[in-house]
N, C-alpha and C positions, 0 to 999 in steps of 0.2 A: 504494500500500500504506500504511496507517496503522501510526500508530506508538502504542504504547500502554504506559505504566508502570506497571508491577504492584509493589508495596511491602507484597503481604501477606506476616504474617510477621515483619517491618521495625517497630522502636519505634523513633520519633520523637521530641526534646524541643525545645520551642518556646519558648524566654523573653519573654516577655511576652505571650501568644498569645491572647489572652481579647479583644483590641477590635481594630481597624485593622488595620495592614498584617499584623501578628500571627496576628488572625483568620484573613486569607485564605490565608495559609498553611499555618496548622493545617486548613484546611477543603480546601485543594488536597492534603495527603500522606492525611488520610482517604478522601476522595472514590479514592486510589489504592491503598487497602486496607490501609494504616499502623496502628498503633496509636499515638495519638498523647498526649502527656503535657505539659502547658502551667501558668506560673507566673508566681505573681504579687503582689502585696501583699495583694487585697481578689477575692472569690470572686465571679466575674462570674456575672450574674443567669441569662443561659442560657450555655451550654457552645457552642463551636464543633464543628461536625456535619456529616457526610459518608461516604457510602456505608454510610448504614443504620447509624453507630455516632459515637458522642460522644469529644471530648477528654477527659482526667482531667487536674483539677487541682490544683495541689499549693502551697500556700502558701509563698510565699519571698520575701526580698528580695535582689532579686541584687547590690544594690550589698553586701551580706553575703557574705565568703566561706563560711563557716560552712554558714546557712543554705543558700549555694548546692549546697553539698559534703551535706548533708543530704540535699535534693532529688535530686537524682542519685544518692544511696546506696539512699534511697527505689522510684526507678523500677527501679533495678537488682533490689534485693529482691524486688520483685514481680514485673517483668517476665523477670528473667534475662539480658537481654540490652539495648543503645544503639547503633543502628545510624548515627544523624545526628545531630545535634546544630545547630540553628541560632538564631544568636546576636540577637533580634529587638529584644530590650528597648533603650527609648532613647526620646531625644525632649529638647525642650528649650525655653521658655516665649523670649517675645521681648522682649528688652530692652540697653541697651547696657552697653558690656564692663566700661567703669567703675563702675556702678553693682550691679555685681554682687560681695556680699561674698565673702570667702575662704571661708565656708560654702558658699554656692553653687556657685562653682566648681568645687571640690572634689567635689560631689554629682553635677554635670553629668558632671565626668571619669568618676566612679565608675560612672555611669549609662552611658554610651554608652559604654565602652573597658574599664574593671574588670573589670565586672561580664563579659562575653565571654571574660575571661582565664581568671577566677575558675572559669567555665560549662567552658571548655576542661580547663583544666588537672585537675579533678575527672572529667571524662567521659573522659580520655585514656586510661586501661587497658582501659575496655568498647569504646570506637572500635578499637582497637588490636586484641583481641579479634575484633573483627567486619570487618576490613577498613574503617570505615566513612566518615564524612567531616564535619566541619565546617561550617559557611556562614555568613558572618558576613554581618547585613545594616549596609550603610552608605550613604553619602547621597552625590548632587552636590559638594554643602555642603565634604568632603574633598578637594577637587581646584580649588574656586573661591573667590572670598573668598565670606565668609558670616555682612556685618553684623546686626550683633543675635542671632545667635545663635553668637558668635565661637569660644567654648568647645568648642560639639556642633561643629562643624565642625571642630577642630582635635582633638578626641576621635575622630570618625572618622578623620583624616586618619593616625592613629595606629593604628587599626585595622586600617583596610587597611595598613597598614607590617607588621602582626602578624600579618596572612594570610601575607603572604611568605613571612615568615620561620618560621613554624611549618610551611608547605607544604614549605620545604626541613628543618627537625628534624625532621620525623615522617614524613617519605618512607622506605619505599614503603609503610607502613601503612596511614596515615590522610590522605585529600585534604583540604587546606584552603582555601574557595575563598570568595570575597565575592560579593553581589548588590549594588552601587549606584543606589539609586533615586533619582527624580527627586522628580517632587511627584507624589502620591497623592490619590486623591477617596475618601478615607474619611470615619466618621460626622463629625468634628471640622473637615472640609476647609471648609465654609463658613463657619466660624466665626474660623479662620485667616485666609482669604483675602478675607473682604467678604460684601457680599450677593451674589446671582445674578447681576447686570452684572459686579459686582468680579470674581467667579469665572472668567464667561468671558473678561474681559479678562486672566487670570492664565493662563485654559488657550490665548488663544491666542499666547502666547510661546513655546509647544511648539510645535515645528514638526509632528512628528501631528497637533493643534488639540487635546487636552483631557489629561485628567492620567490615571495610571495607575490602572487597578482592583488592586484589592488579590489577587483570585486569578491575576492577572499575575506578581505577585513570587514568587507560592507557585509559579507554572509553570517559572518562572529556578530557585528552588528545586529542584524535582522534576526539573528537569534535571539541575542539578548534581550531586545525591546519587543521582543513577542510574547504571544502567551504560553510559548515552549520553556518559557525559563519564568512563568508565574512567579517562582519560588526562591530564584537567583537575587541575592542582591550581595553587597560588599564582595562580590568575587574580580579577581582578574583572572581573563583567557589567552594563555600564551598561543598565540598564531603565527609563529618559528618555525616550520618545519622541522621541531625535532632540537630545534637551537643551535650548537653549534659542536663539532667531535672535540672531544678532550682531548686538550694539546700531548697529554704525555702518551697518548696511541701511534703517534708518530715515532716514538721512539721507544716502542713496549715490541719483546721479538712476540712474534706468529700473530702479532696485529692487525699483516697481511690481510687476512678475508673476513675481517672487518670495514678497517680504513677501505672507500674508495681509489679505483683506481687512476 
């Protein structure tokens, strides 16, 4: 028997939703009959699209609480109702921890961790309203060290700390649950990771052999905000393929037909 999620009906808001991992998620709660609403700094050139109907978007900066509180008063206006809310916005350029001024850091925090509060804490009376759920996206990066990009990984790590805890303040209303991804093969993934050798030697440290698609994370999504996971709240979902092989298998004898080749 199949299992099939139906979200019409269901308004969606998607922070940062217009490129990558983002996109695929906006394109996975459409594709399940959502009406979806997505933001952003700069008004991406085509919309994310699925089941015959487009995302709306709405200009914001979420490291702004303001403008955040804007936005969400905005969808509300229009739409009358905020079923989900997930926390997507984030990312963080590569370079080491010293070299990064108090401006920077600062932005990083605002970026990966704030800005989710900021999103939560203004969407909290319509969730509340609607039964409905949160979903914070956060990284590996939060649970492992995460040279060169010290900050994002410690801004998640903060994150997920704030699933937790909101899961138990806002029980039995509103579920509040995390997606933790791994690496992603979005449009910027080769650019990140090397050329096409560098690439695959990056996907095969995943023990599935390659990196996540992005309408992946939107599926961990669509779970979570469904009524397949009624019961789900304070949890995070590693969506890693497996994570990463343990370095001392490289150098363990008859590791051979384990390690890939």
């Amino acid at each position: 028997m199949g299992v099939s999620i139906d979200f019409t009906g269901r308004v969606v808001a998607v922070t940062g939703g217009a490129r990558g991992v983002g996109r695929g998620i906006a394109e996975s709660f459409l594709e399940a009959g959502a009406t979806v609403e997505i933001c952003g700094r700069t008004t991406p050139d085509a919309l994310p699209s699925g089941g015959g109907a487009e995302a709306t978007f709405g200009s914001a900066d979420v490291r702004d609480p303001d403008q955040v509180d804007a936005w969400i008063q905005d969808i509300l206006s229009r739409r009358g109702r905020l079923d989900v809310l997930v926390n997507n916005a984030g990312g963080s350029p590569f370079g080491r921890f010293e070299a990064g001024s108090p401006r920077y850091l600062r932005a990083i925090t605002e970026l990966n961790f704030l800005s989710a509060a900021f999103a939560a804490r203004s969407a909290l009376p319509a969730l509340r309203d609607a039964q409905g759920s949160v979903i914070n996206i956060t990284s590996i990066s939060a649970r492992r060290p995460s040279p060169g990009t010290a900050v994002y990984g410690a801004a998640k790590a903060a994150l997920e700390s704030l699933t937790a805890s909101l899961a138990v303040e806002w029980a039995p209303d509103v579920r509040v649950n995390a997606v933790s991804c791994g690496l992603v093969a979005t449009e910027a993934a080769v650019d990140h990771y090397g050329d096409a050798s560098q690439y695959a030697a990056v996907a095969r440290t995943i023990p599935r052999g390659r990196l996540a698609e992005p309408a992946e994370i939107g599926a961990a999504c669509l779970m979570l905000a469904s009524p397949l996971s009624a019961h789900v709240t304070g949890a995070v979902l590693d969506v890693d393929g497996g994570g990463e092989w343990p370095a001392f298998l490289a150098h363990t004898p008859n590791a051979g037909d384990i390690l890939p080749a």
